[in-house]
PQR file with spaces between the fields and no chain letter, atoms N, CA, C, O and H, PARSE charges and radii, in Angstrom:
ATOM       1  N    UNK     1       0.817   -1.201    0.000 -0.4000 1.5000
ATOM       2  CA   UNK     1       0.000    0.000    0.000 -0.0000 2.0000
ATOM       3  C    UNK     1       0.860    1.264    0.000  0.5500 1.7000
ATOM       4  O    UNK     1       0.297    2.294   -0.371 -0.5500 1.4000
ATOM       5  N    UNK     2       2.291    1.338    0.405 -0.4000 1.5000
ATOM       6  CA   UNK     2       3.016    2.040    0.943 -0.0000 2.0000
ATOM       7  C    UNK     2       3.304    2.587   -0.564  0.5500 1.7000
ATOM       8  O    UNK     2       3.192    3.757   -0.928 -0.5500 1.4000
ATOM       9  H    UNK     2       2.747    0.501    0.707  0.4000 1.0000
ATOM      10  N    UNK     3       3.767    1.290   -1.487 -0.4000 1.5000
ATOM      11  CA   UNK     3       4.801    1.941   -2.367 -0.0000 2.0000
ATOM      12  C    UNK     3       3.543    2.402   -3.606  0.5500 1.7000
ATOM      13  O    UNK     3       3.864    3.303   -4.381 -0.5500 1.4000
ATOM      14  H    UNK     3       3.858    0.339   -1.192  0.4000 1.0000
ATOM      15  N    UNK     4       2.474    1.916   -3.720 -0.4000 1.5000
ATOM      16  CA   UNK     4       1.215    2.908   -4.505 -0.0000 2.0000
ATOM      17  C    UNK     4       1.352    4.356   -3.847  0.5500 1.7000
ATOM      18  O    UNK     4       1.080    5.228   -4.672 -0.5500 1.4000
ATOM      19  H    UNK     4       2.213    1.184   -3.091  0.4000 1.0000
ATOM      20  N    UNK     5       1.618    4.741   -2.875 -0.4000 1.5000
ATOM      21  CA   UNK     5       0.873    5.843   -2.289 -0.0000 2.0000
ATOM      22  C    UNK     5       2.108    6.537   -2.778  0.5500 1.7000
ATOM      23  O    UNK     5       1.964    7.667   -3.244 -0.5500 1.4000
ATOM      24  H    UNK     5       1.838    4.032   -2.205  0.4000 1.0000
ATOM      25  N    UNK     6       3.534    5.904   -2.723 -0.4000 1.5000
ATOM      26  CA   UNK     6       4.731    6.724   -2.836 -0.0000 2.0000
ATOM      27  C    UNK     6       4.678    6.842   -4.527  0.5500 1.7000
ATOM      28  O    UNK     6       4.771    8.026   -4.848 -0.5500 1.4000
ATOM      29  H    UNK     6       3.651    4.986   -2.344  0.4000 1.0000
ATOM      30  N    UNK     7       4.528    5.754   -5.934 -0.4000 1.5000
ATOM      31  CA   UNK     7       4.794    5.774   -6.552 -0.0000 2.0000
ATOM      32  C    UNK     7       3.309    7.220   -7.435  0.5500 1.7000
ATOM      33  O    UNK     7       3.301    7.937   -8.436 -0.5500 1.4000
ATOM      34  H    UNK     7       4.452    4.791   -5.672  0.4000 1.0000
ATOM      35  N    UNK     8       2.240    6.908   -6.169 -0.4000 1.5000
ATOM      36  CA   UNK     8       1.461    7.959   -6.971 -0.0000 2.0000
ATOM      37  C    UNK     8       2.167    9.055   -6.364  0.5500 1.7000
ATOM      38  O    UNK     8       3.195    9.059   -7.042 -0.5500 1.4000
ATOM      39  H    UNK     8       2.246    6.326   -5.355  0.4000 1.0000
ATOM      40  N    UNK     9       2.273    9.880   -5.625 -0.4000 1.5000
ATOM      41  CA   UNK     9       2.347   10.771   -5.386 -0.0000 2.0000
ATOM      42  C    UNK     9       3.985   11.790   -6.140  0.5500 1.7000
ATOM      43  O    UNK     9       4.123   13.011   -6.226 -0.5500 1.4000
ATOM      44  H    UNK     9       1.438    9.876   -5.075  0.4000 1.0000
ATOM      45  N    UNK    10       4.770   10.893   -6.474 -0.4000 1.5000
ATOM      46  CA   UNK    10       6.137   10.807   -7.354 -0.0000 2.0000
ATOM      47  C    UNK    10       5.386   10.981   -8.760  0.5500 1.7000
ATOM      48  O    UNK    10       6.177   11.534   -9.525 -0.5500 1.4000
ATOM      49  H    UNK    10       4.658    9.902   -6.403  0.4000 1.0000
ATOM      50  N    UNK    11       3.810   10.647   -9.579 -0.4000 1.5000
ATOM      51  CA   UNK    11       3.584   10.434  -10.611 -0.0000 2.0000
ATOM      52  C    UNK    11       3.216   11.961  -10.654  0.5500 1.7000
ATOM      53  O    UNK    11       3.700   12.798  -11.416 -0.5500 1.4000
ATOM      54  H    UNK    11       3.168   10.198   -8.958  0.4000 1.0000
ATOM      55  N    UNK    12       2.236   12.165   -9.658 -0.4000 1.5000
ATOM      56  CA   UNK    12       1.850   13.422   -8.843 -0.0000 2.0000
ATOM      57  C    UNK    12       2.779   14.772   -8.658  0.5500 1.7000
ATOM      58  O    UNK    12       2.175   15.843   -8.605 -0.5500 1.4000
ATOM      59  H    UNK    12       1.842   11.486   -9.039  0.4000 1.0000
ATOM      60  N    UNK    13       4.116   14.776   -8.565 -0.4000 1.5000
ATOM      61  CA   UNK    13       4.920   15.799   -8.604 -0.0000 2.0000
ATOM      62  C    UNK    13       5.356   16.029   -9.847  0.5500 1.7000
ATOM      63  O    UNK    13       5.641   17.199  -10.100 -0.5500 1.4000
ATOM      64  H    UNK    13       4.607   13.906   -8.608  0.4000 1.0000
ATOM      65  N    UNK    14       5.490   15.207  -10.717 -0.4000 1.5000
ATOM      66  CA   UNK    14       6.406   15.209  -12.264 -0.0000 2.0000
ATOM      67  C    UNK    14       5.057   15.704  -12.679  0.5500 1.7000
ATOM      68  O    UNK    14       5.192   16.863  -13.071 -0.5500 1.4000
ATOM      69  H    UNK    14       5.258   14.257  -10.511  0.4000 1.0000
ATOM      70  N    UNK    15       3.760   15.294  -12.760 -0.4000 1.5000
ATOM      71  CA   UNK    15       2.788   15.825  -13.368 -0.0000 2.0000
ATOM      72  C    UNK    15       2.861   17.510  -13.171  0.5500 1.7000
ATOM      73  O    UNK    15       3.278   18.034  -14.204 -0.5500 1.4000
ATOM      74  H    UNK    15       3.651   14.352  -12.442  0.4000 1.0000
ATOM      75  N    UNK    16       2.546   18.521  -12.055 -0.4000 1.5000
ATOM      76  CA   UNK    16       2.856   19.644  -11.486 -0.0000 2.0000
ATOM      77  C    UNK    16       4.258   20.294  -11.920  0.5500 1.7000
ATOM      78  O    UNK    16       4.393   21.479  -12.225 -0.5500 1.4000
ATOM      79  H    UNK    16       2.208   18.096  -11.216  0.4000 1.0000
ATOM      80  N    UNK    17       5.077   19.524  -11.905 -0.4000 1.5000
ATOM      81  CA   UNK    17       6.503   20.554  -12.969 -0.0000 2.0000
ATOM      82  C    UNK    17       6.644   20.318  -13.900  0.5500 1.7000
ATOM      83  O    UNK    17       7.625   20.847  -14.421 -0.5500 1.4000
ATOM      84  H    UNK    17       4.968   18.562  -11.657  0.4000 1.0000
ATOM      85  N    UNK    18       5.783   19.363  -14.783 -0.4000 1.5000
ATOM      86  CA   UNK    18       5.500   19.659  -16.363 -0.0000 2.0000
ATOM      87  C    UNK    18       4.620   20.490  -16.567  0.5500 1.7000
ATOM      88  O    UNK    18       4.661   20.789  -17.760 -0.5500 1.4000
ATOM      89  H    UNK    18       4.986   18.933  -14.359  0.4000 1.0000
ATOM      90  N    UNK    19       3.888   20.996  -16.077 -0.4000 1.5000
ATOM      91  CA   UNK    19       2.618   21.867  -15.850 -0.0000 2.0000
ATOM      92  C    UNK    19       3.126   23.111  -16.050  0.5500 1.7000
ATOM      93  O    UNK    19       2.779   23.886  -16.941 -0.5500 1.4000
ATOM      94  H    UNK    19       3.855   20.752  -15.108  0.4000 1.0000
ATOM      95  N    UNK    20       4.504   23.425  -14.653 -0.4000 1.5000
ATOM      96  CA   UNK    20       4.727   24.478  -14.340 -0.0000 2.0000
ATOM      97  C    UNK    20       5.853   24.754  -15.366  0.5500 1.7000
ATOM      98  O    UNK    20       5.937   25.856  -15.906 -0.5500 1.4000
ATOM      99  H    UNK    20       4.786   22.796  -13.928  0.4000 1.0000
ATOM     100  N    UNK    21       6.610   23.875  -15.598 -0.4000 1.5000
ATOM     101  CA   UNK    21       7.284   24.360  -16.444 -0.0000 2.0000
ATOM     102  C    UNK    21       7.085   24.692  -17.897  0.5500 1.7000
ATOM     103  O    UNK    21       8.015   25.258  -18.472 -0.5500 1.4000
ATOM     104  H    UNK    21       6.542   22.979  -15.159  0.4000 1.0000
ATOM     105  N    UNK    22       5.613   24.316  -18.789 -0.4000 1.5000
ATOM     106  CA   UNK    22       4.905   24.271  -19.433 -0.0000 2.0000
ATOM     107  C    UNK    22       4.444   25.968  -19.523  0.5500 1.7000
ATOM     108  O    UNK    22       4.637   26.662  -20.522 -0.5500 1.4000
ATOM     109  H    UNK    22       4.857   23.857  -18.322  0.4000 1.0000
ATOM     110  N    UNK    23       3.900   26.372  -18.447 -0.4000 1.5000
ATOM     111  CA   UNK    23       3.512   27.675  -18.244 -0.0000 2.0000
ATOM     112  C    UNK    23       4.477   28.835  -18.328  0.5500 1.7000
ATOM     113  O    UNK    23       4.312   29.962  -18.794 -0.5500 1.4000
ATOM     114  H    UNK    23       3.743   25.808  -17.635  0.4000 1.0000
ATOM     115  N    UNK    24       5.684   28.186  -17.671 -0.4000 1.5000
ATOM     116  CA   UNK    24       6.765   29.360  -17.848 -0.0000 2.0000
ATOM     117  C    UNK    24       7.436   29.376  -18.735  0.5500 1.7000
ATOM     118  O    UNK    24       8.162   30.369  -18.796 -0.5500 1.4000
ATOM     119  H    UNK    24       5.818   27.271  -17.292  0.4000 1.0000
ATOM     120  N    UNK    25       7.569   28.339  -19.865 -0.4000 1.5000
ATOM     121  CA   UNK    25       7.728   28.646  -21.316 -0.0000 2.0000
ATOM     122  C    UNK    25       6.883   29.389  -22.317  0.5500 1.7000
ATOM     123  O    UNK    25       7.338   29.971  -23.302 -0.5500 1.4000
ATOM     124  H    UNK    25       6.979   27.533  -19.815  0.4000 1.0000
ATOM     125  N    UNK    26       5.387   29.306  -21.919 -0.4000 1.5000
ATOM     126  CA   UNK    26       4.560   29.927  -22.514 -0.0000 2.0000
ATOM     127  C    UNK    26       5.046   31.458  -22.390  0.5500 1.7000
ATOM     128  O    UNK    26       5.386   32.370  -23.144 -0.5500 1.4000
ATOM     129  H    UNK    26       5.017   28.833  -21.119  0.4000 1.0000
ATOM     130  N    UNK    27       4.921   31.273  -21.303 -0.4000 1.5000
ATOM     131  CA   UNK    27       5.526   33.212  -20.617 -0.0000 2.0000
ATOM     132  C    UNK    27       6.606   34.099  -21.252  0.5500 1.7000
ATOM     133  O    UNK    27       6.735   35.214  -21.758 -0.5500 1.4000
ATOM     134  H    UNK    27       4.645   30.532  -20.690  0.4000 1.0000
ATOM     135  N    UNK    28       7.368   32.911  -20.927 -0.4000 1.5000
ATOM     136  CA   UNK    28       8.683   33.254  -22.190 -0.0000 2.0000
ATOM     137  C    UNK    28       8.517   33.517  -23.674  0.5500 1.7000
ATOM     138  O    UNK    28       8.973   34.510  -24.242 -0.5500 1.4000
ATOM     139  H    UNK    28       7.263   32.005  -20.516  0.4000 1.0000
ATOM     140  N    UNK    29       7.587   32.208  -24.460 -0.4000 1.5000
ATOM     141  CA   UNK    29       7.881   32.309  -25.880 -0.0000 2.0000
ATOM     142  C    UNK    29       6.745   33.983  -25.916  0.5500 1.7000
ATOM     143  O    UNK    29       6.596   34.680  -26.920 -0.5500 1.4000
ATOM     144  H    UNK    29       7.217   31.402  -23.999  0.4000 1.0000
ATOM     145  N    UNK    30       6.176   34.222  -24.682 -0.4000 1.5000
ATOM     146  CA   UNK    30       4.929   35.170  -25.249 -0.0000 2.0000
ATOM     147  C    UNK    30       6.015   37.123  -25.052  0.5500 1.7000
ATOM     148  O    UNK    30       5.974   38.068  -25.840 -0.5500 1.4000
ATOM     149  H    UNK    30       6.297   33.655  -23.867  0.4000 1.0000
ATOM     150  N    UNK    31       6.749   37.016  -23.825 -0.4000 1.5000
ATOM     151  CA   UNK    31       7.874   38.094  -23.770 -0.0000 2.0000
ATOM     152  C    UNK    31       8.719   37.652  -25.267  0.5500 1.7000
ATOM     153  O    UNK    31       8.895   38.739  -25.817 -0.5500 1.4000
ATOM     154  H    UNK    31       6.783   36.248  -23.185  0.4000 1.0000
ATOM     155  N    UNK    32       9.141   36.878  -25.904 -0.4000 1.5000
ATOM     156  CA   UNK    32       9.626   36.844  -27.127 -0.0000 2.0000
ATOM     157  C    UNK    32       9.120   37.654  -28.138  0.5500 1.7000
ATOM     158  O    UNK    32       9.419   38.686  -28.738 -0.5500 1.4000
ATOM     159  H    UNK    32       8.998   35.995  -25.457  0.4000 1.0000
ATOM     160  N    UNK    33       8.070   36.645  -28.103 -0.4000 1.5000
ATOM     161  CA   UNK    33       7.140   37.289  -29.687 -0.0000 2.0000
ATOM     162  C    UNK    33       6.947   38.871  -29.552  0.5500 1.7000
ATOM     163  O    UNK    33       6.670   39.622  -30.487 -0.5500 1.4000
ATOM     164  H    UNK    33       7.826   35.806  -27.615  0.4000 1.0000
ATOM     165  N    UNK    34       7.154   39.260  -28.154 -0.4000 1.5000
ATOM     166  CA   UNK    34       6.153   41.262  -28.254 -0.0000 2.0000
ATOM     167  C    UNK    34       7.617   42.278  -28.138  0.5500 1.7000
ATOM     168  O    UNK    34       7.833   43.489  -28.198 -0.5500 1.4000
ATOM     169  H    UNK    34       7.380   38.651  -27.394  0.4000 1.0000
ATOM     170  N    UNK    35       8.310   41.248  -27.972 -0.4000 1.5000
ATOM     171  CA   UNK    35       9.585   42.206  -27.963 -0.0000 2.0000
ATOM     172  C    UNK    35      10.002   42.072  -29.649  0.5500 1.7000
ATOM     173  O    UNK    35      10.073   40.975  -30.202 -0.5500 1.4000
ATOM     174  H    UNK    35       8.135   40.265  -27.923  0.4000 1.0000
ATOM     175  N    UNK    36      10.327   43.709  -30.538 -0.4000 1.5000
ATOM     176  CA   UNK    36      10.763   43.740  -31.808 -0.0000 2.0000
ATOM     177  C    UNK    36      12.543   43.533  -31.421  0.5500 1.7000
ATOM     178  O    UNK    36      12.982   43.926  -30.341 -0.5500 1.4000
ATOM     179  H    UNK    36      10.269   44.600  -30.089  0.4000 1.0000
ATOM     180  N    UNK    37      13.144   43.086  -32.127 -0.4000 1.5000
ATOM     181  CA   UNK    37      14.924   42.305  -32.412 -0.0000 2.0000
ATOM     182  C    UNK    37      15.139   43.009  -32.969  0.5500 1.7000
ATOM     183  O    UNK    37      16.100   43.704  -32.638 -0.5500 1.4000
ATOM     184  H    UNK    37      12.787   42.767  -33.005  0.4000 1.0000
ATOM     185  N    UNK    38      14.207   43.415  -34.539 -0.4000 1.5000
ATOM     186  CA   UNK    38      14.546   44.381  -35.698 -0.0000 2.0000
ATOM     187  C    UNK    38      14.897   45.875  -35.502  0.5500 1.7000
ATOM     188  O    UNK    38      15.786   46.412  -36.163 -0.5500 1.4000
ATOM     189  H    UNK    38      13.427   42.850  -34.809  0.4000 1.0000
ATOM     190  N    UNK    39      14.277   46.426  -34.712 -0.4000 1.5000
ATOM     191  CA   UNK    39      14.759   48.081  -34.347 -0.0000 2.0000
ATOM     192  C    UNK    39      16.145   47.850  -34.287  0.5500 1.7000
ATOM     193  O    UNK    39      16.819   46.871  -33.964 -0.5500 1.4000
ATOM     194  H    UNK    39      13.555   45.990  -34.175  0.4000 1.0000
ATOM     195  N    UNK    40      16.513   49.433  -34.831 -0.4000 1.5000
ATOM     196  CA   UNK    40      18.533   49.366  -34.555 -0.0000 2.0000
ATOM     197  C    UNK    40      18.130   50.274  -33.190  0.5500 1.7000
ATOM     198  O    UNK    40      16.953   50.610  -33.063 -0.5500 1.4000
ATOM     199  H    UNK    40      15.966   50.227  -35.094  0.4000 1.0000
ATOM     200  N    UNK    41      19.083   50.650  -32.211 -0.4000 1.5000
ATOM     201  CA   UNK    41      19.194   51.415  -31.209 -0.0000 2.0000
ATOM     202  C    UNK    41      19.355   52.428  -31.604  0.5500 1.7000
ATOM     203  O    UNK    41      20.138   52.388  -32.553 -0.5500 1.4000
ATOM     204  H    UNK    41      20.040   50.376  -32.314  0.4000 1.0000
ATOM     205  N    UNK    42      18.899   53.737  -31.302 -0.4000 1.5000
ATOM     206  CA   UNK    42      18.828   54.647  -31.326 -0.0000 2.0000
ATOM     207  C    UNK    42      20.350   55.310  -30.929  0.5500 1.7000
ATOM     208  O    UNK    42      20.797   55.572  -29.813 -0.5500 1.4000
ATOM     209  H    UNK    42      18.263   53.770  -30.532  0.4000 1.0000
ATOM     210  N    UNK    43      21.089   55.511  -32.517 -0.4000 1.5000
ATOM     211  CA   UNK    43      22.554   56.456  -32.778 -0.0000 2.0000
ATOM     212  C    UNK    43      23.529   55.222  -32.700  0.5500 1.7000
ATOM     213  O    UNK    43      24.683   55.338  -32.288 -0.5500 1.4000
ATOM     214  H    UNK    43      20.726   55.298  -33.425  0.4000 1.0000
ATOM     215  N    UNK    44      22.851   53.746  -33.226 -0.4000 1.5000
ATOM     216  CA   UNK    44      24.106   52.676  -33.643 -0.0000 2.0000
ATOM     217  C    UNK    44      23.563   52.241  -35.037  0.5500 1.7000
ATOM     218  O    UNK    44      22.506   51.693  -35.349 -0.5500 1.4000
ATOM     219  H    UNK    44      21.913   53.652  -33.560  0.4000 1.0000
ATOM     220  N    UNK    45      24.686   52.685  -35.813 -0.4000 1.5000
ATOM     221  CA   UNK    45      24.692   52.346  -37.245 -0.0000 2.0000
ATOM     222  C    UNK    45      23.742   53.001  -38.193  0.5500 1.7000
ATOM     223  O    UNK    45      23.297   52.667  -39.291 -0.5500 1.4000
ATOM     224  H    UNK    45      25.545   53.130  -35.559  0.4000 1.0000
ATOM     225  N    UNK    46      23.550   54.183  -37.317 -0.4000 1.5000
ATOM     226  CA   UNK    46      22.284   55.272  -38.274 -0.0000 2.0000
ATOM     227  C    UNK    46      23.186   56.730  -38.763  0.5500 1.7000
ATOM     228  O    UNK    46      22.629   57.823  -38.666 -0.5500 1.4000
ATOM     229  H    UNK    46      23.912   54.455  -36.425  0.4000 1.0000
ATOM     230  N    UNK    47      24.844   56.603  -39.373 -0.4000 1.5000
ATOM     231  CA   UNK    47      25.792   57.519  -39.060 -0.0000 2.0000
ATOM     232  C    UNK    47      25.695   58.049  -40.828  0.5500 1.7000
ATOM     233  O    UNK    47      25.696   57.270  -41.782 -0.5500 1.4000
ATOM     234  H    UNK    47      25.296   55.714  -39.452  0.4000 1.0000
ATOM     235  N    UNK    48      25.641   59.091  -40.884 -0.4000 1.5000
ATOM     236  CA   UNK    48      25.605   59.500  -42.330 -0.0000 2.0000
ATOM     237  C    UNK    48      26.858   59.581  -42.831  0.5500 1.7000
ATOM     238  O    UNK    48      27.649   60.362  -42.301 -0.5500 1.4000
ATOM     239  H    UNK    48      25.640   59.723  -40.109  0.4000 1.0000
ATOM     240  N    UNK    49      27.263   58.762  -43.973 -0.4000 1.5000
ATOM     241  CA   UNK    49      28.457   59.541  -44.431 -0.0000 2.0000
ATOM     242  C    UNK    49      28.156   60.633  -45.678  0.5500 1.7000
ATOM     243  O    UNK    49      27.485   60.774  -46.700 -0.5500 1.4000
ATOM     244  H    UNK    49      26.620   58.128  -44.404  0.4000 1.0000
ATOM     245  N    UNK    50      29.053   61.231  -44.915 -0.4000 1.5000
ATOM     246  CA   UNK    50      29.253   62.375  -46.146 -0.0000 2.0000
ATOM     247  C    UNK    50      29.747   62.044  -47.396  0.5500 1.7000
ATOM     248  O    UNK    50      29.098   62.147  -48.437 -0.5500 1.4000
ATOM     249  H    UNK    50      29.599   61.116  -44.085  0.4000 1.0000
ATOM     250  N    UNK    51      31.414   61.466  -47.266 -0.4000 1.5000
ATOM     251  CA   UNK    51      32.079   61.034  -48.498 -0.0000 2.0000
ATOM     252  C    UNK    51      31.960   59.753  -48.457  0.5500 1.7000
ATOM     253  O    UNK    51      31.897   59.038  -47.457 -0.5500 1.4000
ATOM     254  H    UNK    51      31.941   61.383  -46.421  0.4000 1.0000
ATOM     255  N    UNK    52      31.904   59.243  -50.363 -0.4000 1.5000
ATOM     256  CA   UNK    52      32.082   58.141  -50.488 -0.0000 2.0000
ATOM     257  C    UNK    52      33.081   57.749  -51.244  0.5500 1.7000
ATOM     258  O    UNK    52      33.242   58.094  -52.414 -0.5500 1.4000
ATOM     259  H    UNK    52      31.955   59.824  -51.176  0.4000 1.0000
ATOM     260  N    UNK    53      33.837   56.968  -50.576 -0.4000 1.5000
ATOM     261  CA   UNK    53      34.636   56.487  -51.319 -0.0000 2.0000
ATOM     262  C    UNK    53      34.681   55.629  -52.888  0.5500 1.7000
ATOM     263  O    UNK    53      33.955   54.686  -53.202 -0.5500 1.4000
ATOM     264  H    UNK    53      33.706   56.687  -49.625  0.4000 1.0000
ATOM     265  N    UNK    54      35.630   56.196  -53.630 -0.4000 1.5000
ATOM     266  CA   UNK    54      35.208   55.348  -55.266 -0.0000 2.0000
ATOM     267  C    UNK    54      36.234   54.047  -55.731  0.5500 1.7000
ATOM     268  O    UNK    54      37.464   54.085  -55.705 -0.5500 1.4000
ATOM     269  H    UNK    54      36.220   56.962  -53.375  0.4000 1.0000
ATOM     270  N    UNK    55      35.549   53.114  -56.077 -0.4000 1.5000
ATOM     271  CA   UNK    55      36.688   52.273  -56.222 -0.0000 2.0000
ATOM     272  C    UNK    55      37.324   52.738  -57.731  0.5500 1.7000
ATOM     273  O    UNK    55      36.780   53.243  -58.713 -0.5500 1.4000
ATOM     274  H    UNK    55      34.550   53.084  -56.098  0.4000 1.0000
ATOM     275  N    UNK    56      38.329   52.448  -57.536 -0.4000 1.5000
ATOM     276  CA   UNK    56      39.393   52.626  -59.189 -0.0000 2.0000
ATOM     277  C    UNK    56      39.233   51.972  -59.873  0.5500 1.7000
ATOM     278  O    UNK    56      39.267   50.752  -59.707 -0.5500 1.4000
ATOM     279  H    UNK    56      38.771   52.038  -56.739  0.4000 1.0000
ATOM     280  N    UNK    57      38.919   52.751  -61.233 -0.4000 1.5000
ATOM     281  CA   UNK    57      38.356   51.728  -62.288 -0.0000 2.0000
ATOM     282  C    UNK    57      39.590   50.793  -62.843  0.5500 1.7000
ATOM     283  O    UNK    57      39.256   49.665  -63.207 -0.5500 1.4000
ATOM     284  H    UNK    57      38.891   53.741  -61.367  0.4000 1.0000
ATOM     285  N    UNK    58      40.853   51.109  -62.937 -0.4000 1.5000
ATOM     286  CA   UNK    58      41.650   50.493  -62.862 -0.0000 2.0000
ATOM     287  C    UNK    58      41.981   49.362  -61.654  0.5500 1.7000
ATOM     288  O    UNK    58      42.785   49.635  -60.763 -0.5500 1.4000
ATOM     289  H    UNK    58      41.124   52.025  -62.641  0.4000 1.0000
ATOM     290  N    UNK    59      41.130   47.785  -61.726 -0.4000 1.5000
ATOM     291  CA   UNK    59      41.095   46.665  -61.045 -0.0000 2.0000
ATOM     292  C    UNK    59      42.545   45.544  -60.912  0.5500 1.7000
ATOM     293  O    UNK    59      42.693   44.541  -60.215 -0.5500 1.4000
ATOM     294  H    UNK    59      40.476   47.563  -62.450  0.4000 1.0000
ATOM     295  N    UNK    60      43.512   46.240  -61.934 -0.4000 1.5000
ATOM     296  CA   UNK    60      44.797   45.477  -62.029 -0.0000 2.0000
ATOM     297  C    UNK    60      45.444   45.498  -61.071  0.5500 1.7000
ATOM     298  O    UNK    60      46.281   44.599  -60.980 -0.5500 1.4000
ATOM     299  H    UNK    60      43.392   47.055  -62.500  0.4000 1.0000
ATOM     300  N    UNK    61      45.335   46.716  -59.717 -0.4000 1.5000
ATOM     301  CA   UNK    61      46.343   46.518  -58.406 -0.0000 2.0000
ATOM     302  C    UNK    61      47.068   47.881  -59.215  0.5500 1.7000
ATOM     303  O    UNK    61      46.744   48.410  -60.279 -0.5500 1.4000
ATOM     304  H    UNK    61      44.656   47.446  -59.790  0.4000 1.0000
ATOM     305  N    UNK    62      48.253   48.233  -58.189 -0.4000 1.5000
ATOM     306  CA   UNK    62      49.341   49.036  -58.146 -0.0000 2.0000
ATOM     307  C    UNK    62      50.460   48.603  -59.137  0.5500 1.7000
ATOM     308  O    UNK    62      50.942   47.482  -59.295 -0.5500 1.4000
ATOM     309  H    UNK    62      48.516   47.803  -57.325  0.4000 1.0000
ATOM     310  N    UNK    63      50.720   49.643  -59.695 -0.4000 1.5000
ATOM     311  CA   UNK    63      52.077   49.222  -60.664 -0.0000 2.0000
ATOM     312  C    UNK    63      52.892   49.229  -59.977  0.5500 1.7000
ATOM     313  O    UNK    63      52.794   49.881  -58.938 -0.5500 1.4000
ATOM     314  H    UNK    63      50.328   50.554  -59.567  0.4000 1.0000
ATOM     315  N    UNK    64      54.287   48.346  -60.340 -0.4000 1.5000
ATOM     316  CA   UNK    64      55.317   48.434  -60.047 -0.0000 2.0000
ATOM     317  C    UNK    64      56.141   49.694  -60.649  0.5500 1.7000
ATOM     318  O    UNK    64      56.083   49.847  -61.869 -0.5500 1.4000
ATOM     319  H    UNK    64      54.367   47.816  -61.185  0.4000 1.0000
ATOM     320  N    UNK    65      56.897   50.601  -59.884 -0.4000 1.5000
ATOM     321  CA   UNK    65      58.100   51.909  -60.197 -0.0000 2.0000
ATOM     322  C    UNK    65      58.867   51.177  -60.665  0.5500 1.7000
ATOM     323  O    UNK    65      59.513   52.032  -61.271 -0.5500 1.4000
ATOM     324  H    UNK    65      56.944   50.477  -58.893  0.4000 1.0000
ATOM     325  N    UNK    66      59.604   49.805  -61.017 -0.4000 1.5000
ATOM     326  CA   UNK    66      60.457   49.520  -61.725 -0.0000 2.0000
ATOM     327  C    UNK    66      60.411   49.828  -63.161  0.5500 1.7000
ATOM     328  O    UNK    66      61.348   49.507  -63.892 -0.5500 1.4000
ATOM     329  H    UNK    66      59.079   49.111  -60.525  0.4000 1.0000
């Protein structure tokens, strides 16, 4: 009788922290989804350049002075 009462009540706790832990993933995936990733921060990588640099239409590299 002993080890029913122990083996339910052991069936009984794993049931309750799948539950709970069930719920606090929900919680989580739901703070996921409402938070946007995509925004940049406000003054990182929003920098204007002025000049742009041109590449040389000449693609052969640097001559040699010899």
């Amino acid at each position: 009788m002993e080890a029913i009462i122990l083996i339910g009540a052991i069936v009984l706790l794993t049931l309750l922290g799948m539950r709970l832990i069930h719920r606090i993933n929900a919680r989580h995936d739901a703070r996921i989804a409402s938070h946007t990733f995509s925004d940049a921060m406000p003054g990182v990588g929003r920098r204007s350049r002025k000049h742009h640099r041109r590449v040389p239409e000449d693609r052969s590299g640097p001559a040699d002075p010899d």
